[in-house]
C-alpha positions in Angstrom: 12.7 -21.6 -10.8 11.0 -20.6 -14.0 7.4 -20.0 -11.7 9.8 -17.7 -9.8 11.3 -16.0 -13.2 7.6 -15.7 -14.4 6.0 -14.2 -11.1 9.4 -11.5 -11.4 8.3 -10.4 -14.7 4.7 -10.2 -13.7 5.3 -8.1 -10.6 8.4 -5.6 -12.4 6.1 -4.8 -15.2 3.1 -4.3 -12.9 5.5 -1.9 -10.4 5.9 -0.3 -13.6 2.5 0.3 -14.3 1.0 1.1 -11.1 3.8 3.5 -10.4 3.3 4.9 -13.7 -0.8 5.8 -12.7 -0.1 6.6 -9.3 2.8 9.2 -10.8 0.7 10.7 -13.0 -2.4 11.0 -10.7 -0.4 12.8 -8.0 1.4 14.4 -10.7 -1.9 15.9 -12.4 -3.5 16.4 -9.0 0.0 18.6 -7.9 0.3 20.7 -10.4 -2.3 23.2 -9.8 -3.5 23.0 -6.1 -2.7 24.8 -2.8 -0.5 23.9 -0.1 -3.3 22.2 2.0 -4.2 19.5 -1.0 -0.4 18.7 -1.4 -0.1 17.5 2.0 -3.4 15.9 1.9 -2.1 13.9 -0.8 1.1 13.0 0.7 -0.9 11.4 3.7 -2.9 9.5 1.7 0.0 8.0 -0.4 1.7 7.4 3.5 -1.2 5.9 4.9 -2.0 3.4 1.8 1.1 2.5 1.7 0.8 1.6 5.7 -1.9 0.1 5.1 -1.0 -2.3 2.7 2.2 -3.0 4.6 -0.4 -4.1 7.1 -2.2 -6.6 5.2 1.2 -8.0 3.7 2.6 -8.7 7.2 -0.7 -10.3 8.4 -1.1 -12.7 5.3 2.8 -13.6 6.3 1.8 -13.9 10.1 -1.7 -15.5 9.8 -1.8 -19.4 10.0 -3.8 -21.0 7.2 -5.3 -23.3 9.8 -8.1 -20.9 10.8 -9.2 -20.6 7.3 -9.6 -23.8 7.3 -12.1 -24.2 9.9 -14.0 -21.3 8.2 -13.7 -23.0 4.8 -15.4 -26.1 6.3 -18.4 -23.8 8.0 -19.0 -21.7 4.4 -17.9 -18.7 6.0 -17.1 -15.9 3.4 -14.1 -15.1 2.2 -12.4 -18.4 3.9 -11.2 -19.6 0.4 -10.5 -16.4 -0.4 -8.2 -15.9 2.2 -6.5 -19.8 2.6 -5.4 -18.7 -1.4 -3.6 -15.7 0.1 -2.3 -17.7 2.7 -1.0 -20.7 0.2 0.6 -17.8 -1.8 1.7 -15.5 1.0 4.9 -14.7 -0.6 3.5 -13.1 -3.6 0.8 -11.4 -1.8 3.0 -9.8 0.2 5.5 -8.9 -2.2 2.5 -7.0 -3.8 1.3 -5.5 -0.8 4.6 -4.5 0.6 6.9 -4.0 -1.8 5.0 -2.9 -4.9 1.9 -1.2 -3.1 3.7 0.0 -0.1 6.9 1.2 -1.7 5.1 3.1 -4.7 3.8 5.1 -2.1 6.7 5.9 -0.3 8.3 7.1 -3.7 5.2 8.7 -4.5 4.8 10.5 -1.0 8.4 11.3 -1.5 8.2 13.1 -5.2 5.0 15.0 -4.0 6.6 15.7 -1.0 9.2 17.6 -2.9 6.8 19.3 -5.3 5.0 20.5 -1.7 8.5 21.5 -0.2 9.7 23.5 -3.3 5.8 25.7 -3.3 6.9 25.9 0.4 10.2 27.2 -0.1 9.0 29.9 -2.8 5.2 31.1 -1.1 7.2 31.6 1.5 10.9 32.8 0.5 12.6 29.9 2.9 15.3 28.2 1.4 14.6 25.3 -0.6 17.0 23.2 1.2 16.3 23.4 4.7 12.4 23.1 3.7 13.3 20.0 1.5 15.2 18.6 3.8 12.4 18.9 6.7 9.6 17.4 4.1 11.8 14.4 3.2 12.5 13.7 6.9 8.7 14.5 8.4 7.4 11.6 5.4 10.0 9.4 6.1 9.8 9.2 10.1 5.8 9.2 9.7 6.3 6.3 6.8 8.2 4.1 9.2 6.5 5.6 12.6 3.3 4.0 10.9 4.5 0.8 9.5 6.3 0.0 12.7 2.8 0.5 14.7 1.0 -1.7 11.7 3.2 -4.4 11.9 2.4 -5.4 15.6 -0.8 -4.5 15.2 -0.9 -6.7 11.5 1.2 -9.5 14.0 -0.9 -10.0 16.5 -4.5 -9.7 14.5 -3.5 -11.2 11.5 -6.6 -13.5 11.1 -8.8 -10.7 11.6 -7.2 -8.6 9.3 -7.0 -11.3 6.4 -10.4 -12.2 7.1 -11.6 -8.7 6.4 -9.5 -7.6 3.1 -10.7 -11.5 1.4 -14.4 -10.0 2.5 -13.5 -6.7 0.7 -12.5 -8.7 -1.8 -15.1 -10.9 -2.6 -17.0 -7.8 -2.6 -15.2 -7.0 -5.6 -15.4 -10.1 -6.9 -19.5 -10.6 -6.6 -19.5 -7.1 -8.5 -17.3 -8.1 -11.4 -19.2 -11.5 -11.7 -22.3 -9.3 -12.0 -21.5 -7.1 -15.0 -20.3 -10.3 -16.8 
């Protein structure tokens, strides 16, 4: 119980952060560009947040077994990945719910900041054009996660084993500066 208290605080004060950056970053990036930019931006926060949706299901779907054989033959990224597995949970709290729903509400603030430079470029009323934005990124948000999750479901190893060899990539470069 107090691992699971600790691991709450941890991931409610990191929501708070990352939300915070990605806020501001669309924020910044919304406040002086054209139309074409704003949606461009509200894709990107849709498909990241598909994305990650995708490698949270697959570390909840993949079986740690295959890791294992991996582990034994020094493939890399094989320990990397049968840690995500033995903490699946949390990794895919992080990946869907803090990752993936930052960017919904992300895609959703910029969408309105797109919809209200929509409704006045063009003299539409702010409602109806609101109203379409907020339905067009939601549809699209769950059109996209409902395709990832069979696709994350039945190619779960291979997804796992490609985000532990993205992140060992990481890992090697960090170990170098040090």
């Amino acid at each position: 119980m107090k691992r699971d208290i600790k691991w709450i605080i941890t991931i409610t004060i990191l929501s708070f952060i990352i939300t915070l950056i990605f806020s501001l970053g669309s924020n910044t990036l919304l406040e002086n560009v054209n139309l074409i930019i704003g949606v461009i931006i509200i894709f990107i926060f849709i498909i990241l947040g598909i994305i990650f949706d995708i490698i949270g299901v697959a570390v909840q779907s993949s079986k740690e077994v295959a890791f294992h054989a991996m582990a034994s033959k020094k493939v890399k990224g094989a320990k990397t990945a049968k840690k995500m597995l033995a903490n699946s949970d949390k990794v895919s709290s992080f990946c869907n719910d803090v990752i993936g729903d930052i960017c919904n509400i992300i895609s959703g603030s910029a969408g309105l900041v797109v919809a209200l430079e929509i409704a006045n470029k063009f003299n539409i009323k702010t409602t109806l054009v609101t109203l379409l934005m907020a339905s067009l990124i939601a549809s699209l948000t769950i059109g996209g996660k409902a395709l990832g999750k069979g696709y994350a479901v039945s190619q779960s190893e291979y997804i796992v084993s490609k985000v532990t060899k993205i992140l060992n990539k990481f890992e090697k470069k960090k170990k170098k500066r040090k």
